[in-house]
ZANUVO-361362 format. One record per atom (N, C-alpha, C, O): residue in one letter; x, y, z. Coordinates in steps of 0.02 Angstrom, whole numbers, plus 50000, padded with zeros to 5 digits. Last residue first. Example, Ala and Ser with C-alpha at 12.3 -4.5 7.8 and 13.67 -1.06 7.14 Angstrom:
S506424988850354 S506844994750357 S506455000250394 S506705005750402 A506604971650390 A506154977550390 A506604983550390 A507124983450423 
END
This chain:
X496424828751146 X496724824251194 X497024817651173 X497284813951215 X496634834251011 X496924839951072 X496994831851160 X497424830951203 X496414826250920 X497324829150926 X497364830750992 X497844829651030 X495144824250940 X495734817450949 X496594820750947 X497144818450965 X494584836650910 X494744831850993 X495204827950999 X495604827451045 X494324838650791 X495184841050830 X495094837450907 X495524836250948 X493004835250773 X493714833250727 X494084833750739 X494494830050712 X492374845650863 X492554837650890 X493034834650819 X493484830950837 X492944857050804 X493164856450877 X493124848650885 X493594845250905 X492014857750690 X492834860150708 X493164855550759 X493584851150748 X490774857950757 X490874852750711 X491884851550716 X492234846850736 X490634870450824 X490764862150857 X490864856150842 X490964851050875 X490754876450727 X491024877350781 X491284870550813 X491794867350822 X489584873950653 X490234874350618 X490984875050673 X491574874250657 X488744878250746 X488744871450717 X489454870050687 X489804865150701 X488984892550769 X488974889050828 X489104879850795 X489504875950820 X488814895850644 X489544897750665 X489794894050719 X490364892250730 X487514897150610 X487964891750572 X488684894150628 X489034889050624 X486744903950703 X486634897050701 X487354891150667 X487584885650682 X487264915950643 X487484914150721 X487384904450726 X487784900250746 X486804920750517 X487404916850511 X487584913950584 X488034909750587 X485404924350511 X485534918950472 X486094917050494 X486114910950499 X485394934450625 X485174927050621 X485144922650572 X484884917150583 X486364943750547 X486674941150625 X486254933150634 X486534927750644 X485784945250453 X486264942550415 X486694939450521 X487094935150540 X484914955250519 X484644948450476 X485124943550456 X484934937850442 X485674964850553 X485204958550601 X484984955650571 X484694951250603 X486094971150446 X486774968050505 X486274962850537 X486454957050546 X485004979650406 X485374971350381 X485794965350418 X485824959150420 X484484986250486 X484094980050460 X484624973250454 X484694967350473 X485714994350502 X485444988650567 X484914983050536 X484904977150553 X486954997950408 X486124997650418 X485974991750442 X486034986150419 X488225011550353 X487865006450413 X486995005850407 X486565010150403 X488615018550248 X488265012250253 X487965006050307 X487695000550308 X488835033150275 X488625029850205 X488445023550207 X488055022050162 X489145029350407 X488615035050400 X488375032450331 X487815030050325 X490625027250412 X490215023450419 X489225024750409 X488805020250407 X492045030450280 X491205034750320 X490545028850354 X490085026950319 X492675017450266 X492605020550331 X492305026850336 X492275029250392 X492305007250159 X492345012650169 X492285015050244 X491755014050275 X493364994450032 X493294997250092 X492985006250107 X493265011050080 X493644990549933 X493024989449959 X493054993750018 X492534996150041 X494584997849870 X494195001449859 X493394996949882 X492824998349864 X495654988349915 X495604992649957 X494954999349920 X494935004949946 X496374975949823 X495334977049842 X495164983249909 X494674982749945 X497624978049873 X497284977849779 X496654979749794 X496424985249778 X497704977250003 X497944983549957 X497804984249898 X497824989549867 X497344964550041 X496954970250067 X497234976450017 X496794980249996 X498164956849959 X497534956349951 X497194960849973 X496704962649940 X499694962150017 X499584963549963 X498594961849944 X498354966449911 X499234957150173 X499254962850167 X499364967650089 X499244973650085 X499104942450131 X498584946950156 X498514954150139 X498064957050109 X500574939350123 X499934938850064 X499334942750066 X499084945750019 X500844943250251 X501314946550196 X500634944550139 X500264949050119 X500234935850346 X500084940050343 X500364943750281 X499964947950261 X500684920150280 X500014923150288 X499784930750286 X499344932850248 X501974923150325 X501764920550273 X500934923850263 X500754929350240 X502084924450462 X502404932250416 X502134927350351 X502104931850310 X501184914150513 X500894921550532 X501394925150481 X501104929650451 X501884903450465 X501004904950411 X500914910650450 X500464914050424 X503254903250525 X503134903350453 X502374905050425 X502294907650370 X502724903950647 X502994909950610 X502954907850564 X502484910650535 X502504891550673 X502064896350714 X502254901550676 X501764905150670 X503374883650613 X502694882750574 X502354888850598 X501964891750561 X504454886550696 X504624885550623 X503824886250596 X503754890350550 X504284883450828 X504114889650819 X504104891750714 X503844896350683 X504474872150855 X503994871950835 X503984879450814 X503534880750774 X506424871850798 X505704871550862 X505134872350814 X505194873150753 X507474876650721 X507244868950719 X506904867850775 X507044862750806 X508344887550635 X507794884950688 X507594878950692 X507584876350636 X509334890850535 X509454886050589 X508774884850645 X508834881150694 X508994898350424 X509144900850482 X509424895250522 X509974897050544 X508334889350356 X509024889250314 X509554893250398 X510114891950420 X507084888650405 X507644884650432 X508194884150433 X508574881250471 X506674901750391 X506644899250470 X507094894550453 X507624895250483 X506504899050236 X506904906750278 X507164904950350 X507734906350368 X505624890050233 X506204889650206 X506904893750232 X507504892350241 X504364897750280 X504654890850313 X505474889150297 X505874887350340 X504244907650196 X504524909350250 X504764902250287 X505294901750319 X504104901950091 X504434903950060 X504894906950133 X505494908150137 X502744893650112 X503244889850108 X504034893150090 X504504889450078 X501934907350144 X502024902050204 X502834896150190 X503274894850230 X501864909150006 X502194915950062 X502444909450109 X503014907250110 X501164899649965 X501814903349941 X502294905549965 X502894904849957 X499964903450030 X500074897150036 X501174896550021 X501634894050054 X499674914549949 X499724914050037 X500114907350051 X500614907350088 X499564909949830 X500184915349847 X500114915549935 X500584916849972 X498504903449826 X499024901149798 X499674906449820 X500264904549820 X497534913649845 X497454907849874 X498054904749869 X498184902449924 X497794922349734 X497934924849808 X497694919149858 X497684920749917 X497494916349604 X497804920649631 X498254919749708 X498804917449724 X495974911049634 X496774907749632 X497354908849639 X497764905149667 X495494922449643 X495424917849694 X495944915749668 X496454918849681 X495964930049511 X495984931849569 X496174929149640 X496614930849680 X495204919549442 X495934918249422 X496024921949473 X496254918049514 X493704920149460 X494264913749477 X494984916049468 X495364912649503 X492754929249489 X493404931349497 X493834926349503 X494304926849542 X491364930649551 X491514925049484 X492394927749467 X492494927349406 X491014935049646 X490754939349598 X491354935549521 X491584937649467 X491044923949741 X490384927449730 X490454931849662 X489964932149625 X492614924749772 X491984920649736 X491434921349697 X491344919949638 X492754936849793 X492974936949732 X492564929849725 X492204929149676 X492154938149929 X491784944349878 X492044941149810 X491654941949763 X492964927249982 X492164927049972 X491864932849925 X491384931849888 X494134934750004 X494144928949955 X493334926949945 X493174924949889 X493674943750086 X493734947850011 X493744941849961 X493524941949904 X493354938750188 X492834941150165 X493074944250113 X492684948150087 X494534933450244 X494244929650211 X493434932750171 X493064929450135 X495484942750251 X495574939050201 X494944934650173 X494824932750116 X495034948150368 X494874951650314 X494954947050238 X494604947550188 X495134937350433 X494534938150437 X494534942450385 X494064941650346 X496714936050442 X496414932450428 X495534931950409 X495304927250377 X496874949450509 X496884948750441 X496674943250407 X496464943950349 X496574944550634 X496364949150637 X496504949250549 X495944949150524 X497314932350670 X496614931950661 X496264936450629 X495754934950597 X498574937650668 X498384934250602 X497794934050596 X497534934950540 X498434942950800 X498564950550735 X498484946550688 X498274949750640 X498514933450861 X498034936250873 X497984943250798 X497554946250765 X499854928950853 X499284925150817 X498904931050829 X499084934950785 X500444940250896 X500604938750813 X500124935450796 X499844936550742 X500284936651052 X500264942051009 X499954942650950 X499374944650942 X500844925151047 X500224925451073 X500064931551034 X499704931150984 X502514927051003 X501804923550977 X501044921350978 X500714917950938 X502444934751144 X502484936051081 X502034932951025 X501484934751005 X502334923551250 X501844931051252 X501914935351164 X501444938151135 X502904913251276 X502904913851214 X502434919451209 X502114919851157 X503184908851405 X503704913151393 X503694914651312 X504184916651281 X502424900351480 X502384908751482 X502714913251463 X502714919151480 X501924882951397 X502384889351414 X502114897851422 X501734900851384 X501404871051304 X501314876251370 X502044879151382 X502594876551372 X500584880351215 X500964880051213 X501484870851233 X501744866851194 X499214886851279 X499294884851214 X499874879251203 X499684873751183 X499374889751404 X498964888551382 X499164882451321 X499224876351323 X500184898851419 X500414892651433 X499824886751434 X499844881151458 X499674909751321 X500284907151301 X500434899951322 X500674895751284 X498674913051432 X498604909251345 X499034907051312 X498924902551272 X499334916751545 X498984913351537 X498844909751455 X498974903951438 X499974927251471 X500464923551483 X500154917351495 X500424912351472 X498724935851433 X499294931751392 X499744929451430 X500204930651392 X498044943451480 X497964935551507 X498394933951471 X498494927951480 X497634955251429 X497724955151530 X497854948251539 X497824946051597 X497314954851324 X498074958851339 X498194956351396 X498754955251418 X495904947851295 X496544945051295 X497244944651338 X497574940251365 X495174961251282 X495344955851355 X495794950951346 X496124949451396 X495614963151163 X495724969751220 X495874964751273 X496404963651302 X495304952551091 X495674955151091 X495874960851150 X496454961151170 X493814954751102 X493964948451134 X494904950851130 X495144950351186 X493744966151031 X493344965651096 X493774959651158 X493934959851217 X493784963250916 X494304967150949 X494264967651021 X494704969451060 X493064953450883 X493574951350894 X494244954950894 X494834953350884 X491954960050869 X491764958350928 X492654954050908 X492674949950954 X492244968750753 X492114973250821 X492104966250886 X492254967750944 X492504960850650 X493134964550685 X492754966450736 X493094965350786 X490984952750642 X491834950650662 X492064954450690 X492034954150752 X490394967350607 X490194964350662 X490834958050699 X491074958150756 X491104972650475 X491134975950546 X490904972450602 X491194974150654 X490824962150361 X491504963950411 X491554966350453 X492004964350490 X489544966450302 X489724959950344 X490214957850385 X490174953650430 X489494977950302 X488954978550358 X489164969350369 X489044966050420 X490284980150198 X490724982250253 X490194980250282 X490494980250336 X489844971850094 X490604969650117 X490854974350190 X491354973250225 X488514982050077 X488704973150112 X489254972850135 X489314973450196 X489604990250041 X489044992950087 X488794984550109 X488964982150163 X490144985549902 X490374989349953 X490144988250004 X490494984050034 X488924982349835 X489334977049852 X489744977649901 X489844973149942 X487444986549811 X488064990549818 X488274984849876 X488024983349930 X486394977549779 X486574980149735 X487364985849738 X487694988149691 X485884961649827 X485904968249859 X486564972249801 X487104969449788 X485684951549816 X485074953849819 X485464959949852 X485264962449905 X486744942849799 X486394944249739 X485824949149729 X485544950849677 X487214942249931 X487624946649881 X487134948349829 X487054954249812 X486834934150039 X486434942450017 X486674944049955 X486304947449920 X487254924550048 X486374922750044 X486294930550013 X485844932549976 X488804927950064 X488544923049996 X487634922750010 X487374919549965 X488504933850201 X488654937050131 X488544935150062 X488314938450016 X488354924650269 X487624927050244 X487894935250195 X487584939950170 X489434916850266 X488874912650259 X488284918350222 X487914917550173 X490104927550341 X490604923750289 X489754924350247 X489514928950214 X489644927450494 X489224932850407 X489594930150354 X489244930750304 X489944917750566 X489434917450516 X489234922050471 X488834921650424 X490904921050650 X490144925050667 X489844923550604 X489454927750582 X492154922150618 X491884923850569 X491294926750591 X491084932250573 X492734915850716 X492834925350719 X492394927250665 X492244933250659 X492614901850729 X492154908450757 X492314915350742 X491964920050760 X493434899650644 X492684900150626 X492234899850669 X491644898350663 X494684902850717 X494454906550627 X493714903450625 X493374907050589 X494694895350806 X494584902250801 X494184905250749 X493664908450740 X495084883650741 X494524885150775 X494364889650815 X493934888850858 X496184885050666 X495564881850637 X494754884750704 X494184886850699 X497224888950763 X496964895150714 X496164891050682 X495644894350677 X497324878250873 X496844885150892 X496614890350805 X496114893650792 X497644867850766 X496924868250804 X496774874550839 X496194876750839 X499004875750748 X498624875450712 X497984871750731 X497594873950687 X499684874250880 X499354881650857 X499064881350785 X498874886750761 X499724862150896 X499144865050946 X499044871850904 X498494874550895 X500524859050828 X499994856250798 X499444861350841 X498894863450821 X501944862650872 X501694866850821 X500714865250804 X500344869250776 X502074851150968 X501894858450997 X501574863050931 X501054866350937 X502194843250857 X501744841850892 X501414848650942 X500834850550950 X503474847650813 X502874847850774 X502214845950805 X501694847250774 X504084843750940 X504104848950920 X503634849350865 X503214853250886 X504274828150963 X503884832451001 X503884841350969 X503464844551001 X504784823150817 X504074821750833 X503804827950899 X503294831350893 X505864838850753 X505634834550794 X504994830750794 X504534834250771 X505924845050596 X505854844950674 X505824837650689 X505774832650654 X506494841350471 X506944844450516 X506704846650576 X507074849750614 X505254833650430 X505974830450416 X506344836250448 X506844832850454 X504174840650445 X504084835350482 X505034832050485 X505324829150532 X504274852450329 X504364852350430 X504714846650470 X505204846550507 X504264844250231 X504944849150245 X504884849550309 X505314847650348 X503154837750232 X503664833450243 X504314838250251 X504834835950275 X502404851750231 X502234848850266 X503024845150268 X503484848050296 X502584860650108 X502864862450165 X502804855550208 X503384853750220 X502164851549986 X502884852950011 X503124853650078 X503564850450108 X500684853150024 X501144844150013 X501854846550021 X502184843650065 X500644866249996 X500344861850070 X500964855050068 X501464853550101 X500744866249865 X501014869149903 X501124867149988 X501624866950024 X499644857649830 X500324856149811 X500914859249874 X501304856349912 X498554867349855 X498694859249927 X499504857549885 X499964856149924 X498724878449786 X499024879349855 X498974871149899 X499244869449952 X498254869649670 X499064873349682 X499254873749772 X499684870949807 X497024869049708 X497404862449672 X498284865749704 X498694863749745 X496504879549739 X496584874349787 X497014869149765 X497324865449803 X496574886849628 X496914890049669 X497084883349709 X497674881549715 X496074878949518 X496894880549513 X497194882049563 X497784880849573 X494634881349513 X494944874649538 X495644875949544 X495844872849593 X494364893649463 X494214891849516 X494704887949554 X495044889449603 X494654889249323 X495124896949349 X495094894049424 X495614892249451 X493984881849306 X494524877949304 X494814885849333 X495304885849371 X492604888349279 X492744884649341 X493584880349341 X493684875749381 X492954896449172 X492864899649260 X492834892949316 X493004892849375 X492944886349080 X493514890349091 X493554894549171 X494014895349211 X491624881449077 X491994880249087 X492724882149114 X492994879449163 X490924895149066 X490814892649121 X491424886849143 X491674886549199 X491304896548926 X491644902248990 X491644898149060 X492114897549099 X490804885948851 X491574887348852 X491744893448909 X492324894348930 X489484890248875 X489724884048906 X490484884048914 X490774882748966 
END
């Protein structure tokens, strides 16, 4: 009872800390931008929310249904990650030919092709992040999770600080601060748990699974999707 306890307060620390963390950055923005300039920043946080759960494709979901029932943790963690990265390299390739479009898109403006860029390279770690913070759930790793839940969050307020002391004062302050924030945490999380990873794909590709774990998680990604999306309506119109 005393462990269970203790694992679930390991748990609770990360979110507790990183919304602290959250609570800082936020009134730090809001007090050296602008109303219209945090407002431009808002759009690129409704695109990362609702990206990010589609890029997932729902295996997030059917990694936590399989883990227990499948005995090399590895070999899941990669038959649940390869289907994401492949179809959101995919969407990535076609991207290249439209960014200025997406930029003014987003933005609006054609002159932020860069930060079109950078997001797209967050998505891309962002997805790894999130299937390793799900392997350390799953395999009861609270202080880990907290860990590295709390240090992204870190990173983000440590680069926000960096952007302003600079003198920036555009929306671009939030657009960079959580992509070199974000990605800098990431890229220490991918380098500790780099023995999930295997690229002989031969040792673990298996179509059973990838398709079972494709119709358990497609249903949720589409719901979770649109769930996303009408909560952000009221920002986006």
């Amino acid at each position: 009872m005393k462990n269970k306890i203790i694992n679930f307060i390991s748990f609770a620390m990360g979110p507790i800390l990183g919304g602290a963390l959250t609570a800082l950055i936020i009134p730090l923005t809001t007090y050296f931008l602008s109303p219209v300039e945090y407002g431009k920043a808002s759009m690129f946080t409704i695109l990362q929310g609702l990206v990010a759960s589609f890029a997932y494709f729902g295996f997030d979901q059917a990694f936590t249904r399989e883990y227990n029932e499948q005995d090399d943790k590895s070999k899941l963690f990669m038959n649940c990650i390869i289907v994401p990265l492949m179809f959101f390299n995919v969407l990535l390739l076609i991207s290249l030919f439209y960014l200025h479009q997406i930029s003014n898109l987003i933005y609006p403006s054609k002159n932020y092709v860069l930060l079109v860029i950078a997001f797209e390279v967050l998505v891309m770690f962002t997805i790894f992040e999130r299937f390793i913070l799900m392997y350390l759930r799953m395999s009861e790793n609270g202080k880990a999770y907290s860990f590295f839940t709390t240090s992204i969050k870190l990173c983000m307020l440590i680069a926000t600080c960096i952007l302003l002391y600079s003198g920036n004062r555009s929306f671009t302050v939030v657009v960079w601060s959580t992509i070199i924030g974000q990605i800098s945490a990431d890229c220490i999380l991918i380098f500790k748990y780099r023995r999930l990873f295997n690229f002989k794909i031969n040792q673990w590709i298996d179509s059973k699974l990838i398709n079972r774990m494709f119709i358990f998680g497609f249903p949720i990604v589409i719901s979770v999707s649109l769930t996303n999306f009408l909560q952000m309506s009221d920002r986006i119109f």
